[in-house]
C-alpha positions in Angstrom: 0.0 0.0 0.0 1.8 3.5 -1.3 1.4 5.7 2.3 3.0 9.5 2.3 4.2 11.2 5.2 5.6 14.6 5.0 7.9 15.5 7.4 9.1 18.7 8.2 12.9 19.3 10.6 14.1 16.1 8.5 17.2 17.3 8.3 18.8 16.9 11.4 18.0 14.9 15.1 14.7 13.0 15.3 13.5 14.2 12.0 16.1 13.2 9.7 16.6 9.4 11.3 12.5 9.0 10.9 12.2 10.0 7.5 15.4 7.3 6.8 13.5 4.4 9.0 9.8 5.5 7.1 11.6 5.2 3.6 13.1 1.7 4.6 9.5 0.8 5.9 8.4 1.2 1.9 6.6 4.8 3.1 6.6 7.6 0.1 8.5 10.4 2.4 8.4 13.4 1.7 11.8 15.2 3.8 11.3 18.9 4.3 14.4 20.7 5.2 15.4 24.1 6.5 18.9 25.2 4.4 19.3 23.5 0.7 22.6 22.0 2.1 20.7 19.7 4.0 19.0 18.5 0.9 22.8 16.7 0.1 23.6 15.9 2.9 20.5 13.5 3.8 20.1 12.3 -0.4 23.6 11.0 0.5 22.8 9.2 4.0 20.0 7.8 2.0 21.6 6.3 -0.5 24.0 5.0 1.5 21.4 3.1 3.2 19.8 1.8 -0.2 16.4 4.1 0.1 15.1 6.8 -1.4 13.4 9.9 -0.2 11.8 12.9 -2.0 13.5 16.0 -0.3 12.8 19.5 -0.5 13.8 22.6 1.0 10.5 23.8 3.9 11.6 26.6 6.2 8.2 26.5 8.2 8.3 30.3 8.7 8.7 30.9 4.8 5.2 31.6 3.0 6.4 30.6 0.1 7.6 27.4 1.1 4.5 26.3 2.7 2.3 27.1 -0.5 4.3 25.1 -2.4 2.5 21.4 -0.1 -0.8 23.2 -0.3 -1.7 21.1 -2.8 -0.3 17.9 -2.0 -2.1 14.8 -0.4 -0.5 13.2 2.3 -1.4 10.4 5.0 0.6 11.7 7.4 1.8 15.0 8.3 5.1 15.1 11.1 5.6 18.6 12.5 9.2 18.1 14.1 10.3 21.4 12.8 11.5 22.9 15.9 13.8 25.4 17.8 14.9 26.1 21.5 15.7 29.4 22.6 17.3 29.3 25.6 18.2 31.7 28.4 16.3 33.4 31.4 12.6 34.8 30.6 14.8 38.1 32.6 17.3 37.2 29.8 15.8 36.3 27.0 16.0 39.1 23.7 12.5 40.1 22.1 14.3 38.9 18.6 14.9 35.3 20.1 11.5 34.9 22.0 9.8 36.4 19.0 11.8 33.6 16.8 10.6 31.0 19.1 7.6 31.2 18.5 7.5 32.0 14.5 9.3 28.5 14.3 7.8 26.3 17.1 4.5 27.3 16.7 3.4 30.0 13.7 4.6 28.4 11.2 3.9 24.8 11.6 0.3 26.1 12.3 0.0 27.5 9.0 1.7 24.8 7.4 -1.0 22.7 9.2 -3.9 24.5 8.1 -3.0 23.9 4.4 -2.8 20.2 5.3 -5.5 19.6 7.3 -7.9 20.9 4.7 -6.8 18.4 2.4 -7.6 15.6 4.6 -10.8 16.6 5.8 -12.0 16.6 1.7 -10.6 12.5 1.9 -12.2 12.1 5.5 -8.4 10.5 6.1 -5.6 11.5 7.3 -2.9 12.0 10.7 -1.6 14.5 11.8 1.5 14.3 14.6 3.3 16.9 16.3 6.6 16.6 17.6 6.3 18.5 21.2 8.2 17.9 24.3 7.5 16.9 27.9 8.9 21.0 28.3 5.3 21.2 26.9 4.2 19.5 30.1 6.4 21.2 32.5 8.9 24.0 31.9 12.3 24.3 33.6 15.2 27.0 34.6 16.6 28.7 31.1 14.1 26.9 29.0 10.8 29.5 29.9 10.6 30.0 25.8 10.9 27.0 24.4 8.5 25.6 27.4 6.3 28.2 25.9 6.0 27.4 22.7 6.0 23.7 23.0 2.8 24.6 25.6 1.0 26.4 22.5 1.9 23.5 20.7 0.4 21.0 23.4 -2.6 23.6 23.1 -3.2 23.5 19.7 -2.7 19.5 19.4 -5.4 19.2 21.7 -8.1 21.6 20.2 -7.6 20.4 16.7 -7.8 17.0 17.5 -11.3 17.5 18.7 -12.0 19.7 16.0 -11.2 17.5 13.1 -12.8 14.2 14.8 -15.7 14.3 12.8 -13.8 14.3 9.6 -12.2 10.9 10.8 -8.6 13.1 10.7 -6.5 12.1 14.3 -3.7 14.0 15.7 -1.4 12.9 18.6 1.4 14.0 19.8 5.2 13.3 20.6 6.8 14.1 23.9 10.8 13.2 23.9 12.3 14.6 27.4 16.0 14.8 27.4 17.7 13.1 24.2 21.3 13.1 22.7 20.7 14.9 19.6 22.5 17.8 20.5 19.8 20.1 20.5 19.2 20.4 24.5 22.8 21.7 24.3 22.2 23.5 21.4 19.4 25.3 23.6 22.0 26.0 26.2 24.7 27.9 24.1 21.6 30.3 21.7 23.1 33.0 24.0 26.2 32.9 22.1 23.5 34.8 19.1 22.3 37.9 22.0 23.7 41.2 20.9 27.2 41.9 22.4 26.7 44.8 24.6 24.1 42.5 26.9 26.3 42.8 30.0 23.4 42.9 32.5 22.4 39.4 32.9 21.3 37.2 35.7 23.3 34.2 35.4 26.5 33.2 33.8 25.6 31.7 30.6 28.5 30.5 30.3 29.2 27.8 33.2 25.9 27.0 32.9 24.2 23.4 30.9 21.4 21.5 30.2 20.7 20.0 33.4 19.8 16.5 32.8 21.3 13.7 31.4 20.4 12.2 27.9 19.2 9.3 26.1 19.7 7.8 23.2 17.2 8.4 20.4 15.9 4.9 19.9 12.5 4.8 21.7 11.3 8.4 20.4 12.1 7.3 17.1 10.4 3.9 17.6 7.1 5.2 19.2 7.0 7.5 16.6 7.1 5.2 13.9 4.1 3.5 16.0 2.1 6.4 15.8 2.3 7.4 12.7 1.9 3.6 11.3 -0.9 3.2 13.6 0.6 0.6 15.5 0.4 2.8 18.9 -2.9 4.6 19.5 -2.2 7.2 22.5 -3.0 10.6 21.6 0.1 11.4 24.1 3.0 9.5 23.8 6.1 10.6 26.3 9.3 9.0 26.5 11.4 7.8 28.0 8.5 6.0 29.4 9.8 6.0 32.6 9.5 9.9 32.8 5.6 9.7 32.5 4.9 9.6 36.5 7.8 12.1 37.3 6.0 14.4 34.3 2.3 13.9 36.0 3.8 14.7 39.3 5.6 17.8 38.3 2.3 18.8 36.8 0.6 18.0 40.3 3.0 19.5 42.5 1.6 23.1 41.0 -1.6 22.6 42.7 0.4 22.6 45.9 3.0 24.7 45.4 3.4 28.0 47.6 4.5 31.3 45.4 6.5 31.8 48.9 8.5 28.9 49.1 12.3 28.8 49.1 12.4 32.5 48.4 16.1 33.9 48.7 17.4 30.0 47.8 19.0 28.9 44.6 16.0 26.8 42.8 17.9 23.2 42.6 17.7 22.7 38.7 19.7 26.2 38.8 22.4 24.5 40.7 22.3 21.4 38.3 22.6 23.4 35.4 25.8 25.1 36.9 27.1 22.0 37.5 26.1 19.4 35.0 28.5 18.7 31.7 26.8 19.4 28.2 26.1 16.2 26.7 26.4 14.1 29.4 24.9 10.7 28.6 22.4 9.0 30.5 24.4 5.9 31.4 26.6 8.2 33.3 
């Protein structure tokens, strides 16, 4: 059976080795990338794995690269285009939290509508989103991206109800802290402030993504399952074994007294002053 998926972010991280598995798997992908050197760079990772994939340059904030899917039919649609913007919410530049969002959440919504249309004339169709469990919970120096992957968790949730009756699902991903580089990534965007920023809380640089990472296997797998249809949950977080510490972060803020620990370092400040980038999980 000939299935299309379009994926957008496929050049790089969790994108890139999806859209390589999905082509393996006899899936017609469709591998939107950011910059046209991308486009060489993953042609010649395919063909040195013996598959093929259609890729084309889709910078998710470009108009004119969006129009250019309007018209075409796809099973699936992956939104893994993504961003992080890290820093202090204190910190953080207009320019980078305006970014942010024109990235993580404007312009895969756009890109989205265009889409979704399309499958609600077939009555078929999926469409995924690549979130985060920082759409669940947010944490020290990651406010923005939090932020964005919230709207994202937001906008997952109301189009999914909206597009029930024209049999079209959505679900969505939430990886927490993988080795793809880009938790690290998130933690050196400071390096692109303006120069003269000398007025800073923190010390951007001694500080690091304060957890340790996993490999990517299980997001990749689980997303495979979703998008094949093989896993059903409209939520999907992983590593599994983060679920319950997600749902009790999420608790705790029922609790939680605006008062507490005030004039004491928040503990995930510490870790980040302390932790290694790129530390791996099996640390």
């Amino acid at each position: 059976m000939n299935r299309t998926v379009l994926i957008t972010g496929a050049g790089s991280g969790f994108g890139r080795e999806i859209a390589l598995r999905l082509a393996a798997r006899q899936w017609t992908v469709i591998a939107g990338v950011q910059i046209p050197s991308q486009i060489f760079a993953l042609h010649a990772e395919a063909e040195r794995r013996g598959v093929q994939l259609q890729v084309e340059k889709l910078d998710v904030t470009n108009a004119a690269d969006r129009d250019r899917f309007s018209e075409v039919d796809v099973d699936v649609l992956l939104n893994n285009a993504g961003i992080g913007e890290g820093g202090s919410m204190v910190d953080i530049p207009e320019a980078a939290l305006r970014r942010q969002f024109e990235v993580n959440v404007t312009g895969p919504v756009m890109l989205t509508q265009a889409i979704a249309r399309r499958m609600v004339a077939r009555r078929a169709g999926k469409i995924v989103f690549m979130s985060s469990c920082a759409g669940l919970t947010s944490d020290p120096f990651t406010g923005a991206y939090s932020a964005s992957k919230h709207a994202i968790e937001a906008i997952a949730e109301a189009l999914g109800k909206e597009l029930q009756e024209f049999s079209v699902a959505v679900a969505t991903i939430n990886p927490g802290p993988f080795l793809t580089g880009f938790n690290d990534r998130i933690f050196d965007s400071w390096k692109n402030w303006p120069t003269e920023r000398e007025d800073t809380l923190f010390d951007y640089e001694r500080i690091a993504y304060p957890y340790k990472q996993f490999d990517i296997e299980p997001v990749v797998e689980t997303t495979i399952g979703v998008i094949e249809g093989t896993i059903d949950s409209y939520r999907n977080v992983e590593p599994k074994q983060n679920a319950a510490m997600q749902r009790q972060q999420m608790d705790a803020a029922w609790t939680r007294k605006s008062s507490e620990n005030l004039g004491r370092r928040f503990a995930m400040v510490q870790t980040a002053y302390d932790m290694q980038p790129a530390t791996p999980a099996d640390e």
